[in-house]
C-alpha positions, 0 to 999 in steps of 0.5 A, a space after each residue: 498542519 498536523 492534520 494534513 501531514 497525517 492524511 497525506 501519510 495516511 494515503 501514501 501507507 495506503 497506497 504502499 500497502 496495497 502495492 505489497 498486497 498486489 505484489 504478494 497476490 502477483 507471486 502467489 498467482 505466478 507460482 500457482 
């Protein structure tokens, strides 16, 4: 179970990171 919990977590962080990457990538192109 640990295990499980930790991967799942681990994806969501994943996926949340690279939403913000995108979202910061998306202003910086937009103000440019």
């Amino acid at each position: 179970m640990r295990i499980g919990i930790a991967g799942i977590t681990g994806r969501l962080g994943a996926l949340c990171a690279e939403e913000v990457v995108a979202s910061r990538l998306d202003l910086e192109i937009g103000r440019a």
